[in-house]
N, C-alpha and C positions, 0 to 999 in steps of 0.2 A: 401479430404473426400472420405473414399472407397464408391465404389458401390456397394448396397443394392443387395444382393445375394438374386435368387429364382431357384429352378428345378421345370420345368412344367411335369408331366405324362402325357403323353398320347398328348404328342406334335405335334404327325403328325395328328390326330384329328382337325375338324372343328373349335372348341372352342381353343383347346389346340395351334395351329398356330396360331390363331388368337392372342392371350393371349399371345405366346412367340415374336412376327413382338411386341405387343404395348409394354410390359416390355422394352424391348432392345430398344425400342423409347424414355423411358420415361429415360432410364441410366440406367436400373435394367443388372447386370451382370447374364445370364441366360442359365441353363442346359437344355438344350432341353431330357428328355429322353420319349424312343419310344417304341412299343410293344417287349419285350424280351431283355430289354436292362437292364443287371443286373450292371453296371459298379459302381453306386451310392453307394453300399452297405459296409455299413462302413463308407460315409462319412458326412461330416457336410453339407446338404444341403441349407441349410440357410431359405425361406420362403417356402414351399412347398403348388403347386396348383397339386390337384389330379385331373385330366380332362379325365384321360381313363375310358375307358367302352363300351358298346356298345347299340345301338338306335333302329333300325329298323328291325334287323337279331337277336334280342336275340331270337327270339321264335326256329328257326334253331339255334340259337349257346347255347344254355342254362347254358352251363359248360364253356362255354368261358364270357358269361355275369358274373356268381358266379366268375369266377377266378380276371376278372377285376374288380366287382365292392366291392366284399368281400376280396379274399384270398391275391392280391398284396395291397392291402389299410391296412392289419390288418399288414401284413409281416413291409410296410415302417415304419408306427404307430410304430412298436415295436422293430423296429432293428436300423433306421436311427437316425441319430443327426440333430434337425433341430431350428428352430426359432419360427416357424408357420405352420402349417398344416391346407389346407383349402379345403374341400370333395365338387367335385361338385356334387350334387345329382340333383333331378328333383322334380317338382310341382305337376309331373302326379303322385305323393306319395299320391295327395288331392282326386282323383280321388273317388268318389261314396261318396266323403263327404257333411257335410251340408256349412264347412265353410273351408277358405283356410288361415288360421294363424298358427303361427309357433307352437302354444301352443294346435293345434287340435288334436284327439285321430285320429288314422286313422284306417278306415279298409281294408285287406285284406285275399286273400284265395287263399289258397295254392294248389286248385284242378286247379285253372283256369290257363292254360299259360300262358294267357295275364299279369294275376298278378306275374309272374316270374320277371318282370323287376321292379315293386312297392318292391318283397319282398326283394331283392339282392341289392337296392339302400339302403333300410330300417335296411337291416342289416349292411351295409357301413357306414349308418350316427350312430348305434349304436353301432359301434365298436369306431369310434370317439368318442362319447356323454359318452363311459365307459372312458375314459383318463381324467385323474384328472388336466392334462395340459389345461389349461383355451385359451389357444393359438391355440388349437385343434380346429375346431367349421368347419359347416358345411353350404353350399349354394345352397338352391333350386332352379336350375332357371326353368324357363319356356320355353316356347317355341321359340327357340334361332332361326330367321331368318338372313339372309347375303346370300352374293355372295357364291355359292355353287352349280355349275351347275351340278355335276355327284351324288347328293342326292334325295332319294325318298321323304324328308320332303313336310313337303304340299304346301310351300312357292315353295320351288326351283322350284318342279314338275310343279307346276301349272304356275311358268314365263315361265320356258322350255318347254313347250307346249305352250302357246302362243306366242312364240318368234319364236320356231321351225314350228309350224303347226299350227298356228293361230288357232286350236281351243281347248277350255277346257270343259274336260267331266268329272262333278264330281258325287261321289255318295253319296256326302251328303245334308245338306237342307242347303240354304243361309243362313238358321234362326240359324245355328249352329254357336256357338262362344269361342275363349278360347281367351288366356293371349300371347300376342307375344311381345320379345327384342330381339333391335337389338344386334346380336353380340357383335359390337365396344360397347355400352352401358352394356353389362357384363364385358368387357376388364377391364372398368372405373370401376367398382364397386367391383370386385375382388382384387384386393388391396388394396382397400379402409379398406376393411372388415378383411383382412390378419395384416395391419397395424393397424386398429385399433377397430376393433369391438369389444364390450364390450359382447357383446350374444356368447352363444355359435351356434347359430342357425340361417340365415336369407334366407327372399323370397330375390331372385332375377329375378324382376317382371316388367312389364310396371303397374301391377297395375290396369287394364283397361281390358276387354274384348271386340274385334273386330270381328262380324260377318262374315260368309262366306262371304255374299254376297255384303259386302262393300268389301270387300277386291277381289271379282273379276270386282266388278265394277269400282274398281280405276285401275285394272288391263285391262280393256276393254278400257276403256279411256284413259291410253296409246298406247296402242296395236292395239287396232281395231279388237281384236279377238271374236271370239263367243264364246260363255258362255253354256253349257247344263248341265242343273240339274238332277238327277233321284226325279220323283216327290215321289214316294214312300220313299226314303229314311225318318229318323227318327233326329228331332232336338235334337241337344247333346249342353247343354248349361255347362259351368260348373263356379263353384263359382268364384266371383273376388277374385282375392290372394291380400292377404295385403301385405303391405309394407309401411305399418308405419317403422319399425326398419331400415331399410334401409333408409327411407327418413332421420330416425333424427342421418345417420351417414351423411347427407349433400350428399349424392345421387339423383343429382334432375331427374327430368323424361325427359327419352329420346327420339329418332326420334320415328315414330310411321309406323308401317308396311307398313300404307297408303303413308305417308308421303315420306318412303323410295323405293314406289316402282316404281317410273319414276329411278331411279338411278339402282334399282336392274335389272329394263329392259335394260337400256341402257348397261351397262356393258358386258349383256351376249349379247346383239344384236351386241357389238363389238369386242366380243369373236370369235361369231360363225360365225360371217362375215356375216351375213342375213342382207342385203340394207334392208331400212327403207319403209312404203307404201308410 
């Protein structure tokens, strides 16, 4: 029996590595391709996971964000031969809403930077959402934690300061909380959704929202590091994302950020070579 063929975009990518190591675990024959790598074009790529784009630098990259999350997603769309096409997009699309299901009206505007990365995902999942190809469909995920020590996300930062310099200075309120998965639990549910999702559209979600300050208190009690809040800062709560659709493709819920972060300490503390107190 051949091996189930897939090209990952945006392979050298957090997600995208991650997602080409479990493919190639699982027996998937897989195209790793990378920033600038036009080699694909023309061919029959088989399942296609779109995982390029950029996170943290779009507000400095703004034209590098539209080219990755728009201009090469409409180009593959419309030029490639494929099987499946499957858009990761992001949850932070819910952001100022009342609720976080797939079927929400969303808003945004277009004066604010910050909403440069909302409107450039949106027009990504709507280049998709226009393909009549039912095989097209798109996945929101959330707040993607893992092993990831040279990342400003709020996970990684906050291990690697308390791992490197035992202490964490944050400038949010503990009472702050979003939706965090593990990586390896997007890995799982990306092909699940490529092979057989019947939506054109799903959360890829723990489902759950976790507190700042559980999440540095689980991190203190490994660690033994000190914890400082800015008391001024402001609580940013946002809606639980559904994932009903995801549960009923047999997606059960995965490790939970708390759960995961004796592992995500220990890994980098035997990276970085920092002896234990």
């Amino acid at each position: 029996m051949a091996a189930v063929r897939a090209a990952v975009f945006g392979a050298a990518g957090f997600i995208g590595r991650h997602l080409v190591d479990h493919l190639e675990g699982q027996g998937w024959t897989v195209r790793a391709i990378a920033r600038g790598d036009a080699s694909w074009s023309g061919e029959d790529l088989g399942h296609v996971f779109y995982c390029a784009g950029l996170t943290a630098d779009f507000r400095q990259r703004p034209y590098d964000a539209i080219a990755a999350h728009v201009s090469l997603a409409a180009e593959v769309l419309t030029t490639a031969r494929f099987d499946s096409f499957l858009y990761a997009s992001s949850t932070r699309v819910y952001s100022g809403g009342a609720e976080a299901v797939e079927t929400a009206r969303l808003s945004v505007d277009p004066s604010d930077p910050s909403d440069l990365y909302n409107l450039s995902k949106l027009t990504g999942e709507a280049a998709c959402l226009a393909s009549t190809n039912p095989a097209v469909r798109v996945a929101r995920l959330s707040n993607v934690f893992g092993h990831d020590p040279g990342s400003d996300n709020f996970i990684s930062a906050i291990v690697r300061d308390a791992v490197t310099t035992g202490r964490v200075a944050l400038r949010s309120s503990p009472l702050s909380a979003k939706d965090y998965i593990a990586v390896e639990d997007v890995c799982l549910a990306l092909p699940i959704i490529a092979l057989g999702g019947g939506e054109r559209l799903y959360n890829v979600a723990s489902g759950r929202n976790t507190a700042n300050g559980d999440v540095t208190d689980a991190l203190a009690s490994v660690t033994g590091c000190a914890i400082a809040y800015d008391p001024s800062a402001p609580t940013v709560a946002f809606s639980a994302i559904s994932v009903a659709r995801l549960r009923a493709l047999g997606v059960e819920e995965g490790v939970s950020v708390i759960q995961a972060m004796p592992g995500l300490v220990a890994r980098l503390t035997l990276e970085q070579g920092v002896a234990p107190d």
